[in-house]
C-alpha positions in Angstrom: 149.8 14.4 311.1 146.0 14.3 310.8 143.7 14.0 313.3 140.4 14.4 312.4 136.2 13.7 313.5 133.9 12.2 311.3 130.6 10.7 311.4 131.1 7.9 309.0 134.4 7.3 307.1 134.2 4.8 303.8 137.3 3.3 303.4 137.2 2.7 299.5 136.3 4.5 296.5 135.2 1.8 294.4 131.3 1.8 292.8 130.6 0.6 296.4 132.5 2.6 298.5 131.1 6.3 296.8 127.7 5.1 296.7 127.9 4.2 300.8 130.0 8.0 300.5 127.0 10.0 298.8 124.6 8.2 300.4 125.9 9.1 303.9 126.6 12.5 302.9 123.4 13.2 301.4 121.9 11.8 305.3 123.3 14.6 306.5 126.4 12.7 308.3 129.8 14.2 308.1 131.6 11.9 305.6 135.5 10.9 304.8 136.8 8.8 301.9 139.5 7.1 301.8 141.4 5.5 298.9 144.8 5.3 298.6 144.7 4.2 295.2 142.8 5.7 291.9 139.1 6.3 292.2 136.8 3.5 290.7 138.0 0.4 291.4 138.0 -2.5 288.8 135.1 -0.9 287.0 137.2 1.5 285.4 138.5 -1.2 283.1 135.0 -1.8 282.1 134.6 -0.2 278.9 131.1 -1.1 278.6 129.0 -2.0 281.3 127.0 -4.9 280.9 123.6 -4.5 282.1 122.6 -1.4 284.1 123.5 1.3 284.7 125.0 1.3 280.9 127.8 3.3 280.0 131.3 2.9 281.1 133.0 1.9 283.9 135.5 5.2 284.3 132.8 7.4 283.1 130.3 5.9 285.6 132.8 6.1 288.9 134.2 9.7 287.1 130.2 10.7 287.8 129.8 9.6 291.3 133.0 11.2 292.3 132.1 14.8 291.1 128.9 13.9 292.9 130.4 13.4 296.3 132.7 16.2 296.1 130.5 18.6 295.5 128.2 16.9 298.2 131.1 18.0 300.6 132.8 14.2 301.2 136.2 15.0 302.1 138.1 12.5 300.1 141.5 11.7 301.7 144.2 10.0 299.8 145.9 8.0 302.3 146.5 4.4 302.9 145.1 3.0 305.6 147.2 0.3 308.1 144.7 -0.5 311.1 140.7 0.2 312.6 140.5 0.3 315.8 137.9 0.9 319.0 138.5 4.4 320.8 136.1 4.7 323.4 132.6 4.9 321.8 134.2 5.9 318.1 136.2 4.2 315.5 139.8 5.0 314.7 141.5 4.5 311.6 144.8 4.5 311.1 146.9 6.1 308.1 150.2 7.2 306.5 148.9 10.3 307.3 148.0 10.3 310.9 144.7 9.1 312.4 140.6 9.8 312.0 137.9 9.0 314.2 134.4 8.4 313.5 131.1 6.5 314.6 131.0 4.5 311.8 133.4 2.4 309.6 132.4 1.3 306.5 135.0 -1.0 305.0 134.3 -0.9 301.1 138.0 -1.7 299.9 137.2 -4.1 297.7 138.9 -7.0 295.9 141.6 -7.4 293.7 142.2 -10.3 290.8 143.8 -13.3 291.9 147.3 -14.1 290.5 147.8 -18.1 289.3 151.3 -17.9 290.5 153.3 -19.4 288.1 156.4 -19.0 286.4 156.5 -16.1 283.9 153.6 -14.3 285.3 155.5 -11.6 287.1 158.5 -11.4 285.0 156.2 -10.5 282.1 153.7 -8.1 283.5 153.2 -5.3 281.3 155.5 -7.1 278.6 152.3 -9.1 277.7 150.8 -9.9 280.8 148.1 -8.3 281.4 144.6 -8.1 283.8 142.4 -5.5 281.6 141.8 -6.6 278.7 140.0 -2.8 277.8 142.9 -1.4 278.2 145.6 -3.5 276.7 143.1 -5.2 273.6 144.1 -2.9 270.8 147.9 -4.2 271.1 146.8 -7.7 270.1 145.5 -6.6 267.1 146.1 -9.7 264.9 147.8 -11.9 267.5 146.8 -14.7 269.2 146.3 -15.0 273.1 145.4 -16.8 275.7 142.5 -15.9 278.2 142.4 -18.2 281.7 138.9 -18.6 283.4 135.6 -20.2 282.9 133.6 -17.4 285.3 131.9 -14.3 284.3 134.9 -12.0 283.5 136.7 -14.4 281.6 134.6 -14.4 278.6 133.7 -11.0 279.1 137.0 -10.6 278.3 137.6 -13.3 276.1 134.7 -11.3 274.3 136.6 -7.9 274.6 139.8 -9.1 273.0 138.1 -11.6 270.3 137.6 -8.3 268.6 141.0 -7.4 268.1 142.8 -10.8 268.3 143.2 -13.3 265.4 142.5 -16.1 267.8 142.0 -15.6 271.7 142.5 -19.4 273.4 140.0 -20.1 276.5 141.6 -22.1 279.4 139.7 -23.2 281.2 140.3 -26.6 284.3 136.8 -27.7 283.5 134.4 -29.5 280.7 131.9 -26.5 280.5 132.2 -22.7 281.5 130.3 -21.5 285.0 129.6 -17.8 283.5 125.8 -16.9 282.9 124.5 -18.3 280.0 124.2 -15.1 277.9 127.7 -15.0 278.1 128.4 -18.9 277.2 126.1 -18.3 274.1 128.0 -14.9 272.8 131.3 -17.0 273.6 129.8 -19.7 271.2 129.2 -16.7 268.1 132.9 -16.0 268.0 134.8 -18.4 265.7 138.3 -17.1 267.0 137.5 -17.8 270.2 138.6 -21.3 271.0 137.8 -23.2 274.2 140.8 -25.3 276.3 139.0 -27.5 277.8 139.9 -29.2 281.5 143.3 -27.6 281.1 145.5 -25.2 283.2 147.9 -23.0 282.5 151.5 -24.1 283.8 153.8 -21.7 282.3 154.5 -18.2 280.6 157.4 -18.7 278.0 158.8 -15.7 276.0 162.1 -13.7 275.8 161.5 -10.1 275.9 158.1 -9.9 275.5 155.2 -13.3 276.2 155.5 -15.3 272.9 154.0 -18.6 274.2 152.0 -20.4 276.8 152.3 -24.0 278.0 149.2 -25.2 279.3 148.5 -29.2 280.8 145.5 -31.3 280.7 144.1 -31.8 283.9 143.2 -35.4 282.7 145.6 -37.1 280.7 148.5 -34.8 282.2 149.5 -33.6 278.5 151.7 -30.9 277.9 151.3 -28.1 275.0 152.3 -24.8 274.1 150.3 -21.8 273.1 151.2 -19.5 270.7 150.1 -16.1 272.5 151.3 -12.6 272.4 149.1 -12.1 275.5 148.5 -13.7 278.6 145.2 -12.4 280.9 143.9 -14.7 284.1 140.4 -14.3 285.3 140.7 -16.7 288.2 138.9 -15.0 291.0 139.3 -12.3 293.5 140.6 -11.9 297.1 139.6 -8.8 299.7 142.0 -6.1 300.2 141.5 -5.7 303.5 144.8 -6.7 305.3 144.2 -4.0 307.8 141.0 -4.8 309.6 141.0 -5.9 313.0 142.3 -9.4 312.8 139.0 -10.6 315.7 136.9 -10.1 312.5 135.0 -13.2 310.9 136.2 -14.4 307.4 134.9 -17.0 305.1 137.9 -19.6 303.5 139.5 -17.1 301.2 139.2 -14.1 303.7 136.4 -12.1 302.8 134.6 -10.0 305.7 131.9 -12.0 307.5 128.6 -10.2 308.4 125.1 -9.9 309.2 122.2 -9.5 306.9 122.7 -5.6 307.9 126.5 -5.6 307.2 127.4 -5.1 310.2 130.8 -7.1 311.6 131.6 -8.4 315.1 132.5 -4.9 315.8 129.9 -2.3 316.3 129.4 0.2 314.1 132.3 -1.3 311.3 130.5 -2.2 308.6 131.8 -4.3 305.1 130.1 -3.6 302.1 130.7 -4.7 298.3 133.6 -7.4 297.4 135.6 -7.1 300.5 132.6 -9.3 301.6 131.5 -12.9 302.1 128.0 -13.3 300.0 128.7 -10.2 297.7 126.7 -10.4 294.4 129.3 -9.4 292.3 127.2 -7.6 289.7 127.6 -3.5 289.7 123.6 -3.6 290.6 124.8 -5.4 293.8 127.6 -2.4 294.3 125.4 0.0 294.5 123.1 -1.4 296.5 125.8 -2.6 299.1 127.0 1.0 299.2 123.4 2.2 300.0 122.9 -0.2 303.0 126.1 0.5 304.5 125.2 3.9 304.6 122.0 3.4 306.1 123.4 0.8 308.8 126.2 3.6 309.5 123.3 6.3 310.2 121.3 3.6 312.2 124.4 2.4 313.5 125.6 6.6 314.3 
């Protein structure tokens, strides 16, 4: 089992979490990361970023990962189950045995909400799908149906309207709540067709997703979609089951902290989307990951 010393360990190796990574590294504290998962976080589905830094996602997180290695990071790949207070360090808890450090910088990040309804899990991968990068080229010609009126909705309602024949927008409301640049390139695209103040109720299909029955908020109508593919943009929720249950969390369980990051804890520190007040843009990733690493050295 491990047992290891550390000055700062990032748990996460998200845009966030390497940036807080190289940052401390590059401070000159002794540095673990920890990801259980694949490097990257949702960026990686990114194909191209919008704003700066331009590029892609994968090729962007690819970069800082070589960077943090060769900084001498130790990246562990382990999952992590509880943080606790050990005297005047940290402990964290993994498959793999337990680390201790001064600092803690939860950078774990989000994951995409799920609507929850029937047909969602049953067709995962068999038309159900949450990366619309990844998956576009296989609705080439087919219609499908995009849930979501935010920011990554019609970024993705964008993304596919380039291979799709028609890609259907549901959204619950009367207008979309994405930035305006967004709402006006939405607009451009003839085969992308808003559904408006409706939800989606249903996924129908037999061995793949053939249709999707969606209901009018306001006159409690009932239709079905035509759609090959099904992809909800509904929100995110932390991934952060395993911090200390005494820490502050907003209404849908993001981290709660103080304009320096810091939790209830000292030196724990929450950075990025596993956060209340996150920005949400990859500008706001990096510089999360860049104040967490100076609150851990401040904090060390």
């Amino acid at each position: 089992m491990a047992d290891s010393n550390f000055d700062v360990i990032v748990i996460g190796a998200g845009v966030t979490g390497l940036t807080a990574a190289k940052e401390a590294v590059q401070s000159g504290l002794k540095t673990a990361n920890i990801e259980a998962l694949m490097f990257g976080g949702l960026v990686v589905n990114i194909n191209e970023l919008d704003g700066e830094p331009a590029g892609s996602g994968t090729d962007y997180a690819s970069n800082l990962m070589m960077e943090i290695s060769e900084l001498g990071v130790e990246n562990l790949s382990e999952t992590v189950s509880a943080i606790a207070s050990d005297g005047k360090l940290l402990s964290v808890t993994t498959d793999a045995g337990t680390h201790r450090a001064r600092a803690v910088i939860i950078a774990s990040g989000a994951k995409l909400k799920r609507l929850g309804i029937p047909g969602e899990m049953e067709f995962e991968y068999k038309g159900v799908s949450q990366c619309a990068d990844c998956d576009g080229p296989m609705y080439k010609g087919e219609d499908v149906v995009v849930v979501g009126g935010g920011d990554s909705a019609l970024q993705e309602a964008l993304v596919l309207a380039e291979y799709a024949k028609q890609v259907h927008l549901v959204h619950r409301g009367a207008r979309f709540r994405a930035r305006q640049h967004l709402v006006d390139a939405v607009a451009k695209h003839a085969n992308i067709v808003p559904v408006w103040n409706s939800v989606a109720e249903e996924i129908l299909g037999g061995q793949m997703v053939e249709r999707v029955r969606v209901r009018n908020v306001a006159t409690k109508a009932t239709t079905e979609i035509p759609s090959a593919g099904f992809f909800a943009y509904i929100g995110l929720q932390p991934t952060c089951d395993f911090a200390p249950a005494e820490l502050a969390r907003d209404a849908d369980g993001f981290l709660i902290t103080d304009a320096g990051l810091q939790t209830k804890i000292p030196g724990l520190i929450a950075a990025g989307a596993v956060r209340a007040g996150y920005g949400g843009m990859l500008t706001d990733a990096i510089a999360d990951g860049t104040a967490a690493a100076k609150a851990a050295k401040v904090g060390g």
